[in-house]
Steps between C-alpha positions, in 0.01 A plus 500: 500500500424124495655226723525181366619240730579123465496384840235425741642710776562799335142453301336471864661808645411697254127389477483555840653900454160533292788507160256272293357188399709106642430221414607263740448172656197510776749413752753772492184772461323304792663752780444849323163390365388389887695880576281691256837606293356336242187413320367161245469689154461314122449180691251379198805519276731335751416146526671243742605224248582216704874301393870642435549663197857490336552736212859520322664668190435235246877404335630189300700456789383540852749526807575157666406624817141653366468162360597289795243770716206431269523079481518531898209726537317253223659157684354618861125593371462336193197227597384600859185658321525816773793681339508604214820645268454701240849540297523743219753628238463805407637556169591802450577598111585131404371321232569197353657474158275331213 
């Protein structure tokens, strides 16, 4: 039967039971990787792409608060040249009327 799990915790745990294949943020595999629970697999396909990454349903109208969220992630690394923010719509079965 499979497991699929959208937290890190329960994604950890049950990479560490020998259940599958994580993929998880170095830090939070740091301790069962250093325990020999776990092992580096597919790292050629898993890249470390440097930034914060913000994906969102795309919609004419997007929540206040998401908006509000997204300006102030923009407002406090926009120009520093070391951060960079990549914001993206995704959208999702909308197209634009001709």
């Amino acid at each position: 039967m499979p497991l699929i799990a959208i937290d890190f915790p329960t994604t950890l745990g049950a990479a560490m039971e020998g259940l599958g294949l994580a993929q998880l943020p170095e830090p939070l595999a740091a301790a069962g990787l250093r325990a020999g629970k776990m092992v580096h697999v597919l790292e050629a396909y898993a890249p470390v792409m440097p930034g914060l990454f913000l994906c969102y349903t795309g919609r004419r109208q997007i929540m206040p608060k998401l908006r509000a969220f997204i300006d102030h992630v923009k407002s406090r690394t926009a120009g520093d040249g070391e951060v960079r923010v990549q914001a993206e719509a995704r959208r999702a079965g909308f197209r634009k009327k001709s």
